[in-house]
Backbone atoms as SQL, in Angstrom:
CREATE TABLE atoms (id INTEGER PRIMARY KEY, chain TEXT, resi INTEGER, resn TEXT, atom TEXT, x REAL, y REAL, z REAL);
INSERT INTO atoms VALUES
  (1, 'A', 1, 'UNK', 'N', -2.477, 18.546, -1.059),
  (2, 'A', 1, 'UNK', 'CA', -1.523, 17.673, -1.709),
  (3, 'A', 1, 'UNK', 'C', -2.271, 16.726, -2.649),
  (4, 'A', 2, 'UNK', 'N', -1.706, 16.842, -3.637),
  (5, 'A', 2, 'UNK', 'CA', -2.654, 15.685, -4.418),
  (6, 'A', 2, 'UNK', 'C', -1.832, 14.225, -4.672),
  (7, 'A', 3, 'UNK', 'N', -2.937, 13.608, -4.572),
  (8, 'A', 3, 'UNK', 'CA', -2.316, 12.347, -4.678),
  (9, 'A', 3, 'UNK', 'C', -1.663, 11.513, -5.633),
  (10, 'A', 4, 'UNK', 'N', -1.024, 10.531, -5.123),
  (11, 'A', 4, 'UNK', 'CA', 0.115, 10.276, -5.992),
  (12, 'A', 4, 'UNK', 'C', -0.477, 8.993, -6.498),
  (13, 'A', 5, 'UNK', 'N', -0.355, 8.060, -7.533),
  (14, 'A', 5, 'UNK', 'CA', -0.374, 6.387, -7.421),
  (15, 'A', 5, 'UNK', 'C', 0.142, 5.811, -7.222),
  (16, 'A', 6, 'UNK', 'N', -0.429, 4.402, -6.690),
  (17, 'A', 6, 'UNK', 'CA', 0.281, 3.532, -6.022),
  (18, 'A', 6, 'UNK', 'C', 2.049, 2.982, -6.557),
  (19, 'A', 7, 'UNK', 'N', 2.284, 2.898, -8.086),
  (20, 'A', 7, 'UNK', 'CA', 3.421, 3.447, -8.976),
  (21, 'A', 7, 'UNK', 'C', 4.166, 4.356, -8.326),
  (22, 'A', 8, 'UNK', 'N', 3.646, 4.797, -7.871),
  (23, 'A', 8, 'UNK', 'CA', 5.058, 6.469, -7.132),
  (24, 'A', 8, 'UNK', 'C', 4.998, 6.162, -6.334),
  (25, 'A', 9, 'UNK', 'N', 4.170, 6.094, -5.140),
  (26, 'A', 9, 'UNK', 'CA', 4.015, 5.811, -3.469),
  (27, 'A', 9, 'UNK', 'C', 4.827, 4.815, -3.599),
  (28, 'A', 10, 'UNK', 'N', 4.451, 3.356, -3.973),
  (29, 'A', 10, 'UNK', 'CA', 4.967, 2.029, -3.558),
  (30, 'A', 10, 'UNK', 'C', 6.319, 2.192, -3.286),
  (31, 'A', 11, 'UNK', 'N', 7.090, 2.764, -4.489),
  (32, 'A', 11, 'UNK', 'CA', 8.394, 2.306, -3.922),
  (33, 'A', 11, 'UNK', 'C', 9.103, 3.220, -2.642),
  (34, 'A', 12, 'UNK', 'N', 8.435, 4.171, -2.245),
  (35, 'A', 12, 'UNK', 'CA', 8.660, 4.796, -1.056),
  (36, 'A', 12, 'UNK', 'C', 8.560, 4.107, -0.096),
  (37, 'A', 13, 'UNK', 'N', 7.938, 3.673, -0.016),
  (38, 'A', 13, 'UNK', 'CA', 7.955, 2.395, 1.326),
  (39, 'A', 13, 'UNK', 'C', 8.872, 2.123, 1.927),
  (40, 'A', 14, 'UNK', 'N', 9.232, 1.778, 3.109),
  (41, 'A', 14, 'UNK', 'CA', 9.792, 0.753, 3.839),
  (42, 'A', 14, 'UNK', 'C', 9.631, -0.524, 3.543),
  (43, 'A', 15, 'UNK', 'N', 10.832, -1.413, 3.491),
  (44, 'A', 15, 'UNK', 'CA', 10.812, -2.870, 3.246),
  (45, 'A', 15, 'UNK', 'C', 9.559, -3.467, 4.462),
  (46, 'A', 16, 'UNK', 'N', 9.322, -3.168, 5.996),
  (47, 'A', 16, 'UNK', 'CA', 8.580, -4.048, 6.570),
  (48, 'A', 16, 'UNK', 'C', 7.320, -3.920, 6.399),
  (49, 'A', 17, 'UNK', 'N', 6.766, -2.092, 5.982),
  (50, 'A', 17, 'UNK', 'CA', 5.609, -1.498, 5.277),
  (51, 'A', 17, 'UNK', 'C', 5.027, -2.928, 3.710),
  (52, 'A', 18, 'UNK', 'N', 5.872, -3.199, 3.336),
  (53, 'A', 18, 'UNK', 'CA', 5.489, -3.931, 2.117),
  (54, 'A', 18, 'UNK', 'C', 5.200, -4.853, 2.324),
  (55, 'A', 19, 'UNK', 'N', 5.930, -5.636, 3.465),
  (56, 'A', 19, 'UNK', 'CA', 5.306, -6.926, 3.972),
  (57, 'A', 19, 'UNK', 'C', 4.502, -6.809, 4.501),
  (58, 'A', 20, 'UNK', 'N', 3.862, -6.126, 5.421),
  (59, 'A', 20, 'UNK', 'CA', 2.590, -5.917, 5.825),
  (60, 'A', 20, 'UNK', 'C', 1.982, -6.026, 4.822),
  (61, 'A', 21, 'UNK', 'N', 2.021, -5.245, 3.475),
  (62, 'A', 21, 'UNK', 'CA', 0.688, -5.206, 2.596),
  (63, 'A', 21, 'UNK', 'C', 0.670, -6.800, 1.938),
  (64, 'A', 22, 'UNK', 'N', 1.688, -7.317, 1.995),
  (65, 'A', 22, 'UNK', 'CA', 1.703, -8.520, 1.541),
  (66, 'A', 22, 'UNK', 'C', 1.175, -9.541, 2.094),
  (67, 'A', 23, 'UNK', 'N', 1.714, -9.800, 3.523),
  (68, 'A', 23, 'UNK', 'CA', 0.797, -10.441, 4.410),
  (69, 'A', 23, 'UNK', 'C', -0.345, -10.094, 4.788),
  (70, 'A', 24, 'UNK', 'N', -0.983, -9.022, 4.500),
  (71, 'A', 24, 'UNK', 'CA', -2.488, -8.783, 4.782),
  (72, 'A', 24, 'UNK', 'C', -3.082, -7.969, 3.570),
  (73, 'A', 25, 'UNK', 'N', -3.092, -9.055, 2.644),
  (74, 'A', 25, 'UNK', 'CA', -3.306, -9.124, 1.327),
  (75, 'A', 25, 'UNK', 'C', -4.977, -8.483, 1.190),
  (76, 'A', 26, 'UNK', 'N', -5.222, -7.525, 0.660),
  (77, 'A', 26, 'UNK', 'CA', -6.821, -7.101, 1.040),
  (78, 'A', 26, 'UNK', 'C', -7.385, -6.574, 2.209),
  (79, 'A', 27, 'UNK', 'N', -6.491, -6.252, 2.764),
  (80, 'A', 27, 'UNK', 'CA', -7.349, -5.935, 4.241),
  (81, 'A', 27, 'UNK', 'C', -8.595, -5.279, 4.510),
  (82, 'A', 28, 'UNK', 'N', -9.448, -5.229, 5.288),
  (83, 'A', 28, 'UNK', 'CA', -10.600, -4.352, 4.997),
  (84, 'A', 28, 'UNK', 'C', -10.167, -2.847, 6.023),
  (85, 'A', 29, 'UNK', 'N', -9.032, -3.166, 6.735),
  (86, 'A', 29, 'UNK', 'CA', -8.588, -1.964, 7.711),
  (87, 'A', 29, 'UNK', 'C', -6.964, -2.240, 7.534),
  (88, 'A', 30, 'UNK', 'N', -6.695, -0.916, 7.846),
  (89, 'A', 30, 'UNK', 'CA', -4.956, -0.673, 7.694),
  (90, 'A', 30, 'UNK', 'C', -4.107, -0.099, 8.960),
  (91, 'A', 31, 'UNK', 'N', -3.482, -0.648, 9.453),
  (92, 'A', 31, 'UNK', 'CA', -2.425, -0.432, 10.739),
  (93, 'A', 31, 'UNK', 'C', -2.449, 1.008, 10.618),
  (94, 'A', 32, 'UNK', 'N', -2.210, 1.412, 11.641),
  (95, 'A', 32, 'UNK', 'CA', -2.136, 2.931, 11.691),
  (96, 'A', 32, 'UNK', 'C', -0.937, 3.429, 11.224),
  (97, 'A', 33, 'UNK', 'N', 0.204, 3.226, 11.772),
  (98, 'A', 33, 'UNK', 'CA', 1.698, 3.143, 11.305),
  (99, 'A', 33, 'UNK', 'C', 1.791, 3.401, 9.544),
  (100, 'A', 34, 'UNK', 'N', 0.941, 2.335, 9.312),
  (101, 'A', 34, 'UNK', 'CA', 1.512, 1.615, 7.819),
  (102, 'A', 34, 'UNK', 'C', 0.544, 2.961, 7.289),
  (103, 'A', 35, 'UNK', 'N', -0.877, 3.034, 7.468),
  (104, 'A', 35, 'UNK', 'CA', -1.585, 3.747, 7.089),
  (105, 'A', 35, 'UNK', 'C', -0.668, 5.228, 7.120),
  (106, 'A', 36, 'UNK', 'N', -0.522, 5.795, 8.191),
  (107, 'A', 36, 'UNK', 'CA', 0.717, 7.207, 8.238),
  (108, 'A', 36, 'UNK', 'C', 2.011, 7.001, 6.884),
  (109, 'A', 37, 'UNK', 'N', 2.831, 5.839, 6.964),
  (110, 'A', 37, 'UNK', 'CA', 3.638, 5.811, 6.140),
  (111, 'A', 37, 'UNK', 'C', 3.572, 6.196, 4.592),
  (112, 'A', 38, 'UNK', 'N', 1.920, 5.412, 3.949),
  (113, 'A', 38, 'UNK', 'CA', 1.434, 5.392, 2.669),
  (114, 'A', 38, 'UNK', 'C', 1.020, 6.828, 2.861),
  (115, 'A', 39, 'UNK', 'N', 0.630, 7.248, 3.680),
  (116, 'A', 39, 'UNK', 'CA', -0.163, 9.200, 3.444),
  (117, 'A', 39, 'UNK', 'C', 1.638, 9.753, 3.323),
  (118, 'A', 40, 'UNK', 'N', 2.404, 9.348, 4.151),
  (119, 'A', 40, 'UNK', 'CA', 3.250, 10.371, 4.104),
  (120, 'A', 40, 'UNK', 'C', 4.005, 9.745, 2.657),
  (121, 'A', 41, 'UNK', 'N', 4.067, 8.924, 2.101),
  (122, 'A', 41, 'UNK', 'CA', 4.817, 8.927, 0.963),
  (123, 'A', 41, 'UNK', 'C', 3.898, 9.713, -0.771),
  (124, 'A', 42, 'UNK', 'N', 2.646, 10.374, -0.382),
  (125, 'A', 42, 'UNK', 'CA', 1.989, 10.582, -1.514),
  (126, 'A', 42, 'UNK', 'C', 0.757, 9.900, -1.255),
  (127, 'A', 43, 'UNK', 'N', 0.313, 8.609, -0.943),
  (128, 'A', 43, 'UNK', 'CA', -0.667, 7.642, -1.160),
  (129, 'A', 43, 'UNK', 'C', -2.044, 8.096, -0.277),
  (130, 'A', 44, 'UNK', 'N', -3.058, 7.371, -0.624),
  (131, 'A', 44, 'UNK', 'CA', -4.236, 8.123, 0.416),
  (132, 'A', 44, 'UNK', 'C', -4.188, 8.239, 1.291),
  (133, 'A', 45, 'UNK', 'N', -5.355, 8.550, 2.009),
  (134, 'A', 45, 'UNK', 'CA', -5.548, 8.396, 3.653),
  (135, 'A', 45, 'UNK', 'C', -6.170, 7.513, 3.946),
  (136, 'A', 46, 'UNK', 'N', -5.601, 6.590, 4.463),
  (137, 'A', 46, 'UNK', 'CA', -6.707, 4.765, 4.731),
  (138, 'A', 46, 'UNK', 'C', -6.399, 4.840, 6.425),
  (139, 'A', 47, 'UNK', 'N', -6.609, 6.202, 6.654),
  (140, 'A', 47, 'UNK', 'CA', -6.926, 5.933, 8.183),
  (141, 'A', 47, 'UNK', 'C', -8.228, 5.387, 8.823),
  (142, 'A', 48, 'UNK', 'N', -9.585, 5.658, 7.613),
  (143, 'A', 48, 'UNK', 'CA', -11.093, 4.808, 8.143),
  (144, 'A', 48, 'UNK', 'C', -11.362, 4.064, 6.873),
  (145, 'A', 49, 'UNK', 'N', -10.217, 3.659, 5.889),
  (146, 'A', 49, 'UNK', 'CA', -10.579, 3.257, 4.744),
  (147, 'A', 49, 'UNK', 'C', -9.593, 1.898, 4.360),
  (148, 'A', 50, 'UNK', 'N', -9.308, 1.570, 3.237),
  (149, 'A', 50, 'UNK', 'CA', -8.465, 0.250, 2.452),
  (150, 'A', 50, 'UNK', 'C', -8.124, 0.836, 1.430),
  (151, 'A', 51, 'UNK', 'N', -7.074, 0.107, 0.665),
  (152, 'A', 51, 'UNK', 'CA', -6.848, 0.495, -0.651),
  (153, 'A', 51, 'UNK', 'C', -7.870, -0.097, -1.937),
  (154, 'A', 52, 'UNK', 'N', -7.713, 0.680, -2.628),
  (155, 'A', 52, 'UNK', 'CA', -8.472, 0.418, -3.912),
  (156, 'A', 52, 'UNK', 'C', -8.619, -0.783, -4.713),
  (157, 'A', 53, 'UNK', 'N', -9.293, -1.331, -4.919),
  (158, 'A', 53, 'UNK', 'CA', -8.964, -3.055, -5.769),
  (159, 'A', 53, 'UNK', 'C', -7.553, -3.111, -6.355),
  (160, 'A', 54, 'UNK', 'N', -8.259, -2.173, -7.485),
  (161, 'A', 54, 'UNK', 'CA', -6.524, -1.986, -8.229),
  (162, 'A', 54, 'UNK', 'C', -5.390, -1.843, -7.523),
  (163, 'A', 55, 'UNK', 'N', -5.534, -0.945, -6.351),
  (164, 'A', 55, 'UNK', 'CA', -3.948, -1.245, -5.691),
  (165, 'A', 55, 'UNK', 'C', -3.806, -2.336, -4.947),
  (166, 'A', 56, 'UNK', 'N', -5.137, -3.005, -4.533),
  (167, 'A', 56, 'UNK', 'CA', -4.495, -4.481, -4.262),
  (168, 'A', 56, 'UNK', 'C', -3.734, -5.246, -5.213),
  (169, 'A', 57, 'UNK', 'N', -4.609, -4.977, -6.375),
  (170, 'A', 57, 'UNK', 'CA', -3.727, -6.086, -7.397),
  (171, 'A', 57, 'UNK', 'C', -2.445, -5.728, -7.803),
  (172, 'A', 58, 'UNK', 'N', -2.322, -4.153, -7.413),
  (173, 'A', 58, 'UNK', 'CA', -0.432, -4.164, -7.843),
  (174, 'A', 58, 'UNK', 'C', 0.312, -4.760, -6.765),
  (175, 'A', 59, 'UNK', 'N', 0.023, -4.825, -5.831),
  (176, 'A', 59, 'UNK', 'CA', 0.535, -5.094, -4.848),
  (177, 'A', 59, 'UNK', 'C', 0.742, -6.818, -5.049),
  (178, 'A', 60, 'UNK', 'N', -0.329, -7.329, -5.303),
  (179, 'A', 60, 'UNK', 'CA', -0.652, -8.414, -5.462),
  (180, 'A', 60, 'UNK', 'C', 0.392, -9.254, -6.851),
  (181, 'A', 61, 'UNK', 'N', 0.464, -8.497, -7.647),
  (182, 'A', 61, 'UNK', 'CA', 1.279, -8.198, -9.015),
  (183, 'A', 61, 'UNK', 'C', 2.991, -8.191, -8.685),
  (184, 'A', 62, 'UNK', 'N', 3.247, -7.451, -7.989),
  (185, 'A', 62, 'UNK', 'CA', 4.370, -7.281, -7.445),
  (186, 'A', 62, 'UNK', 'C', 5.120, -8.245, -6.428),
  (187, 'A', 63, 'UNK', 'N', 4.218, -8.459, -5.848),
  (188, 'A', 63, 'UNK', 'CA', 4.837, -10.027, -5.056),
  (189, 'A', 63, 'UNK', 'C', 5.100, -11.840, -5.638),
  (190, 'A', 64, 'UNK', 'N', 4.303, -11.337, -6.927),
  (191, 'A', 64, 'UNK', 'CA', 4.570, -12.654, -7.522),
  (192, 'A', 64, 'UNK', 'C', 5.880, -12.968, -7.522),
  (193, 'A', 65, 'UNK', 'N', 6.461, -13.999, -8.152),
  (194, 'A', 65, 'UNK', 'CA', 7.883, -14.604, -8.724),
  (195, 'A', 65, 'UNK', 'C', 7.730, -14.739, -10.038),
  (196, 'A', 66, 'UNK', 'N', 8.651, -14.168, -10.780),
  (197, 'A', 66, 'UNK', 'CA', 9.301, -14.121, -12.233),
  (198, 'A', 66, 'UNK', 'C', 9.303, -15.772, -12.503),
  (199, 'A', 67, 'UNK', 'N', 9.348, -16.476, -12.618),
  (200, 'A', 67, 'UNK', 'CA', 9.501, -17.790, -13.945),
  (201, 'A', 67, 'UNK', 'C', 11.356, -17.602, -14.150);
């Protein structure tokens, strides 16, 4: 399966999946659960790993507030 970006994966998510990434902004390890959810929507395998800088910062990007 090849992988998808964080752009396609993300919005597959589950609403409580997102808060997790939100509240554990950078993590250096990923819940197992959450980790299964992101593989099964397209996204890597961060079962011994984290996400990529860049997908922190979308993530990071995405939680802001509009003005």
């Amino acid at each position: 399966m090849t992988e998808k970006s964080i752009e396609q994966w993300w919005p597959e998510l589950h609403t409580a999946t997102k808060q997790w990434f939100r509240q554990n902004l950078r993590a250096e390890s990923i819940e197992s659960d959450v980790a299964l959810e992101v593989y099964n929507a397209g996204g890597p395998d961060l079962k011994d790993t984290t996400l990529a800088p860049k997908d922190w910062d979308f993530i990071e990007t995405q939680s802001e507030f509009v003005d």
